[in-house]
N, C-alpha and C positions, 0 to 999 in steps of 0.2 A: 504494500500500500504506500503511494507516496504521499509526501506531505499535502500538497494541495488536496487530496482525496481527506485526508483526517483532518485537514483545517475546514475543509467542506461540512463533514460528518461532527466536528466538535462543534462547529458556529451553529447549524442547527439544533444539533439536541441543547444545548448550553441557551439558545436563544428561547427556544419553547419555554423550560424552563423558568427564564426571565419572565416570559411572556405572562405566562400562568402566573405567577407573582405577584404582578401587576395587578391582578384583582381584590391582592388583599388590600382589606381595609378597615379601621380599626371600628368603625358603627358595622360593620355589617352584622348579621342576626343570624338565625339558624336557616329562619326561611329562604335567605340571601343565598347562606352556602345549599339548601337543598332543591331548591326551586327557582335558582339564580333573578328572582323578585319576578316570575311571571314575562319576563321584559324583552323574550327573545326573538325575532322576525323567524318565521317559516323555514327560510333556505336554510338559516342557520343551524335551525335544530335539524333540519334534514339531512343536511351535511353530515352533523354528529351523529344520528342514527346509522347512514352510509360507513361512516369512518367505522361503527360498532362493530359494525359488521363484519367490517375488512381489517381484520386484524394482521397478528405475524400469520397466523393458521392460513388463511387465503392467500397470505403477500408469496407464502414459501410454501408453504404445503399443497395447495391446489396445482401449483407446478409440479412439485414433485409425484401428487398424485398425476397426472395427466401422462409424466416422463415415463413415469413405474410401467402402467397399466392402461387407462382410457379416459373419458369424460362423465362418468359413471355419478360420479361427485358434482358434475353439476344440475342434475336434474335438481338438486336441493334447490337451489338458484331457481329455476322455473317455478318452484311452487310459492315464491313470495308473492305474486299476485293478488292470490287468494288469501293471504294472512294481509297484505296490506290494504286490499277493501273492506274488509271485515273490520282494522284495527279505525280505516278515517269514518266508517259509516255506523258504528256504533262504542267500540272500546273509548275512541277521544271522548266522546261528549259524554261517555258513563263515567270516567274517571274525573273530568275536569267540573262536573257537576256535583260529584261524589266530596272533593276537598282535600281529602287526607294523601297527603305527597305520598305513602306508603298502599304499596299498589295490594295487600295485603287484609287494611280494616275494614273492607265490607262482609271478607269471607266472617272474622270473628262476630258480626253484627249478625250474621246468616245461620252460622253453626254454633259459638264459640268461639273461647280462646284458643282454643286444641287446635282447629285449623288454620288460623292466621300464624300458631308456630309452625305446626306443620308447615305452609308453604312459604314461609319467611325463611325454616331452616334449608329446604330442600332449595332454595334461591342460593342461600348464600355457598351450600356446597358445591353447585353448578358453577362462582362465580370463583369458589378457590381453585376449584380444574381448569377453568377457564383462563386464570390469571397465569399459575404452572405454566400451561400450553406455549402461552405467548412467551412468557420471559425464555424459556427455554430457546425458543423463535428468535427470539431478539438478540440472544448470546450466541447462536450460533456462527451465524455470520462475522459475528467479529474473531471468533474461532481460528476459521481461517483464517479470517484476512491479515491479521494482525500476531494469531500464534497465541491468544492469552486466553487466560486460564478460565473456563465455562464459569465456576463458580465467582471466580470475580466479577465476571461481567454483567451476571445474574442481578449481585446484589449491589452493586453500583448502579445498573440501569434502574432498580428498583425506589432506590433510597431520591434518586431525581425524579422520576415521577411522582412518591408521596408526595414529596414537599409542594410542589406545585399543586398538587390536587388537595394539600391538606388547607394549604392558606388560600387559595384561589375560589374551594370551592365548585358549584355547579358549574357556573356562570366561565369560569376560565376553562374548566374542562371543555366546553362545548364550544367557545369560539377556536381552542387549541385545537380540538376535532374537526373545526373544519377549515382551517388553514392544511394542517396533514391530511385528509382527505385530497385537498387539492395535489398536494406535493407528492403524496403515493401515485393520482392516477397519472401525472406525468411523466415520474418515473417508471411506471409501465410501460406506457407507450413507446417512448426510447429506446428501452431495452427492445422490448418485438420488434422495431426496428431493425437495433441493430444485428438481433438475431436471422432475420427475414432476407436485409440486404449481405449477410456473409457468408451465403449459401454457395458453395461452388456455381452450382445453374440459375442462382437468381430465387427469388422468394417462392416461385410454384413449387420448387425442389420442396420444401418445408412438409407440404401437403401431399406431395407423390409418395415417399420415405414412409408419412407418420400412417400413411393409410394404407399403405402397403406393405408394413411391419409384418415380420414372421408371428412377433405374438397376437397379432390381429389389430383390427382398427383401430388407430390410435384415435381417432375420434368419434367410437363406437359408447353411445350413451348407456349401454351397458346391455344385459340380456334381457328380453322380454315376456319372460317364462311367468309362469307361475308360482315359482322355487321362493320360499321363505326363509330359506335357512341361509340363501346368499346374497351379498348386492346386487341384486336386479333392480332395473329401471325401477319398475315396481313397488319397490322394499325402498329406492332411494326419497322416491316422489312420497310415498304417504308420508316416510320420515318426518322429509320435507313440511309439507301440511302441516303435520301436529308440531313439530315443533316452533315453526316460525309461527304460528297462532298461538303457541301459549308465550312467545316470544313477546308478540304484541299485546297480546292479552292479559299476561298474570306477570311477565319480566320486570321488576322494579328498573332497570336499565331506559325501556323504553316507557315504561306511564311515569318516570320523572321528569321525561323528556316533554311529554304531552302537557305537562305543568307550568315548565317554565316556557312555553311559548307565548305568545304578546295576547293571542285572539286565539279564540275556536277555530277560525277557518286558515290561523297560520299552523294550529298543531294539526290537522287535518291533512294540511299538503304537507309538513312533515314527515309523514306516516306515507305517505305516496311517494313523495320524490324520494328519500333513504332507500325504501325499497326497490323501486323503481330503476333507480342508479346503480344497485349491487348487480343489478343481472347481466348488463354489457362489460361492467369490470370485472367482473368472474370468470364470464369467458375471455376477455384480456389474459387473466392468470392460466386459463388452462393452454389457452392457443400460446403462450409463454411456453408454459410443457412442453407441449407437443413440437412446439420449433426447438426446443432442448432436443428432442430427442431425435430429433432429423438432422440437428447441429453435427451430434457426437458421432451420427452416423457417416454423414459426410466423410468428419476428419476424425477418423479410428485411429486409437494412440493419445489422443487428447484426453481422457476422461480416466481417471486411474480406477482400480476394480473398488478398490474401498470405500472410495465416492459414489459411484453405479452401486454396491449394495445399499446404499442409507439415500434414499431418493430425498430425502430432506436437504441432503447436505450440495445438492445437483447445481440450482440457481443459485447459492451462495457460492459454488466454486467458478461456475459462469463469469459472475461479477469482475471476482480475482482476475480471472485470466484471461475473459473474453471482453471485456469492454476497454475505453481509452480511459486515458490521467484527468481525475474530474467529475466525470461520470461514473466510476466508480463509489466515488464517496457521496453524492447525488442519491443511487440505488439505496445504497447503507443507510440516507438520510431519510428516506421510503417506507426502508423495512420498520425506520424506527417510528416513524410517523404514525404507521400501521399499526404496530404493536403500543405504542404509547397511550394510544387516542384510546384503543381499548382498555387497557388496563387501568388508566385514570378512572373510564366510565365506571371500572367494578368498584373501585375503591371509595367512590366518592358514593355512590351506589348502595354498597356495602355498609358503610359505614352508616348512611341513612335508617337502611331498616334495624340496624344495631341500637340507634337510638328510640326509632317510632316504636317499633315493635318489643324490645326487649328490657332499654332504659327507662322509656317514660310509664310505662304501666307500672313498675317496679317502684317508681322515685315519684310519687303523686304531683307534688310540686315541686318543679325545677325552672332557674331562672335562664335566660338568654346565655348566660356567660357560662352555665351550667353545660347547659347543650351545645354549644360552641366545642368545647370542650371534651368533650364523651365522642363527638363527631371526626374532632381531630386526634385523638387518641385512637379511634377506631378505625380512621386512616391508617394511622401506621401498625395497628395490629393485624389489620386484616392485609396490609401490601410486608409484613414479614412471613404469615402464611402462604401466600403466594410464593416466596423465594425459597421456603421449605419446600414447597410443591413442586417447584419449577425443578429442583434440585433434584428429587424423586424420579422426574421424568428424563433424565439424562439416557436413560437406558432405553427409549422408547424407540423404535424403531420406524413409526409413521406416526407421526401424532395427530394427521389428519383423523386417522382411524379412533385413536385412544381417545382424543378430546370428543367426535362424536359417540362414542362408545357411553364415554361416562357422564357427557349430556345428557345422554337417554338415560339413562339410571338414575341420575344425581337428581332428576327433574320430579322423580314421586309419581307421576303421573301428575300433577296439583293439576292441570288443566281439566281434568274430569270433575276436579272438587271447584275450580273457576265455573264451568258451565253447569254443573248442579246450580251455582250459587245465584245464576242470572236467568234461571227458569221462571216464569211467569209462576207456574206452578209450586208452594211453597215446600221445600224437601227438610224432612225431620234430621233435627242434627243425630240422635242415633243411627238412622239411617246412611246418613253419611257418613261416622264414623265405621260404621261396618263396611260402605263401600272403600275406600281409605286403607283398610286392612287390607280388603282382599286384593285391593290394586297393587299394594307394596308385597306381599306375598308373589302375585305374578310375573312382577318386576324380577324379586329376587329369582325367583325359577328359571325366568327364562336368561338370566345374569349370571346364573351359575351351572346351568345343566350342560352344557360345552364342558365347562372347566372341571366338575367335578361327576361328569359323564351320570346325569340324572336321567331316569326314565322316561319314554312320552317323546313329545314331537319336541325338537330344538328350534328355535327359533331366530334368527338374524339379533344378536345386541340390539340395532340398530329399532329394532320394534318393541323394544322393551316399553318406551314413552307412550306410542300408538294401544299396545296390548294393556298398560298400566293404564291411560288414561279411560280407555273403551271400559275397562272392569269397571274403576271407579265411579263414573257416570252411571250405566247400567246398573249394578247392583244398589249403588245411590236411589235411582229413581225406582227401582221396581221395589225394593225393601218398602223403600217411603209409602210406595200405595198399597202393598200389604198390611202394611204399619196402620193406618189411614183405616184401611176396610177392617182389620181387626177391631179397632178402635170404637170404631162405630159401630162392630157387632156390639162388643161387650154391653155398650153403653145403652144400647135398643136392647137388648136381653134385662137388661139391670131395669130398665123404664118400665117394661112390661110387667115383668117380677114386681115390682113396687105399685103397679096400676091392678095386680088382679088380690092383693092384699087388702 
């Protein structure tokens, strides 16, 4: 790496930093940091949903999925449509009506306190995996480039983003989201570039190679079978579905976002344009892949075997050795953009429901400086778990895979116990605690019957969120009108008995 590339890559992350900073201020309030005063324009907070989105996990790992294997991963991508109508034509106006920056207190008004921790805890363990993924993401690359040591780079990338997110707040997180938002997709672009123009034959070469691969179509959206047990299109798209709806739905990440927008109809297009915008940059990332792996084809010799085994590590050694002086540190500047913008969100995220949900029930009354305080404390507890986690995952081999894996798991189903909770029809909280159980039950089955070769049909990880959430609804609502029609037995039996007395 030469200088110019790390004076490139320190002035940015160093600048962001500053940036985020900038927002502290010594009135500001809790609402400030968690709702950045409601004050946001549309594009902005759209921007920041997009950035959510695109973290290190898409910036590297969708390449290296596409290098590995195919476009299998991006049918995910196609199914935002359908979670982001759903989120601007009902979820906005229910939460921002609602009040509570915690996307969480309706369920306890519904059921309970039992569910509001239930999906506050099942949140924040989605948000510790999710943090791991990225910083991992984030260290890699400088891995290479530079030769330094993974765990340092972990917790120095780490300890700069707290700070910025602990003093700044929502409000700096989200404009920080969408200046890297911009500076990621440019850095894209460049890169396919200059992957496209270094083709021996010119840029069709790219697509001749990836589709006429011996392992099969490189840009084969995967198989269209009926097979459950594998990534199939199939298996990828419902994924899809249920998670980016409970994404918009139940995710404290995105109903904080619908908060701090200025208007109804600027969180609205929020929730449209964010979504909207990941789906041509995700294929950016894979058609990145796929030009990876026409690249290497091309020029055999280039690519060492121990790089080709960790398909993660593919576009970070690109970087090194296939781009100019400049541009290199530009990329770096990208990935961190990527990975920053997301893990701020978790942190700042995090640390909210730590208060709404777990502080203030706890602490009856607590003053502004109280909560100020628990918020910024819980920044940094929850971005040191993160750097335990990230650490953890050193050994992971594709962490596209592991981070969706334990999304699905970490998630609970709670999307089942969300759409119990917004049924016109009124569902008994025992009922719902029994559908709950049997959700988390089928989660674990099908999260363990692989690994620890259980009985019965195996199921794709990836369907664990789809099969948890399916249970818990269902069993939710049928219990309920059992529960209901019992109910009303007894009580017509008990009237009669007392009428013929």
């Amino acid at each position: 790496m030469k200088t110019i590339d790390l004076i490139i890559f320190l002035a940015f992350t160093l600048g962001v930093v500053v940036f985020g900073c900038s927002f502290y201020k010594k009135g500001n309030t809790s609402s400030d940091f968690t709702q950045a005063g409601r004050s946001l324009p549309g594009w902005v907070v759209g921007m920041s949903i997009f950035a959510t989105y695109v973290s290190s996990i898409s910036y590297i790992g969708y390449p290296g999925k596409a290098f590995a294997s195919n476009w299998n991963a991006f049918v995910f991508s196609l199914s935002i449509p359908v979670a982001s109508y759903f989120a601007a034509r009902y979820f906005v106006p229910f939460y921002r009506k609602g009040g509570s920056v915690s996307a969480y207190t309706f369920l306890e008004k519904k059921f309970g306190r039992w569910a509001r921790l239930y999906a506050s805890a099942c949140y924040l363990l989605t948000q510790f995996a999710r943090m791991g993924s990225i910083l991992y993401l984030l260290a890699v690359p400088m891995h290479i480039l530079m030769g330094w040591n993974l765990h340092v780079v972990i917790i120095t990338t780490s300890l700069a983003i707290i700070v910025y997110s602990m003093l700044g707040g929502l409000k700096a997180v989200i404009w920080a989201d969408a200046i890297q938002g911009l500076i990621l997709i440019g850095g894209a672009i460049l890169c396919l570039l200059i992957l496209c123009f270094s083709m021996p034959e010119g840029p069709a070469q790219v697509f001749d190679l990836a589709i006429h691969s011996p392992e099969g179509n490189k840009f084969s959206l995967g198989a269209f079978t009926s097979d459950l047990t594998t990534s199939t299109f199939w298996v990828c798209l419902i994924y899809g579905i249920f998670i980016n709806l409970q994404n918009y739905g139940i995710d404290q990440n995105y109903v904080q976002r619908y908060h701090a927008a200025k208007t109804d109809r600027d969180a609205r297009f929020s929730a449209l344009f964010g979504g909207y915008l990941f789906i041509p940059v995700s294929a950016l990332f894979f058609l990145i892949g796929s030009a990876l792996y026409s690249y290497y084809t091309a020029h055999p010799g280039l690519l060492p075997a121990d790089i080709a085994a960790k398909p993660d590590y593919v576009f970070p050694f690109f970087i090194v050795h296939g781009l100019p002086m400049g541009l290199r540190g530009l990329l770096i500047a990208s990935i961190f953009a990527a990975g920053m913008s997301t893990v701020s969100t978790s942190v700042t995220s995090a640390a909210t429901i730590i208060l709404t949900d777990y502080y203030k029930p706890l602490v009856k009354k607590s003053s502004e400086r109280q909560d100020l305080f628990v918020l910024r404390l819980s920044s940094c507890l929850v971005g040191i778990i993160g750097i335990a986690i990230a650490i953890a995952m050193l050994s992971v081999e594709s962490i596209i895979d592991a981070w969706w894996k334990l999304s699905s798991i970490f998630s609970g189903g709670m999307l089942g116990l969300f759409l119990l909770g917004i049924l016109p029809r009124r569902i008994g909280k025992i009922p719902a605690l029994l559908g709950c159980i049997c959700g988390i039950a089928v989660i674990a089955w099908i999260s363990l019957a692989a690994t620890i070769d259980l009985p019965g049909l195996h199921l794709h990880e990836y369907l664990a969120i789809v099969v948890g959430t399916t249970t818990i609804f269902v069993v939710g609502f049928l219990l309920s009108y059992l529960w209901k029609k019992s109910t009303s037995s007894i009580s017509s039996h008990q009237r009669k008995k007392h009428e013929n007395r």
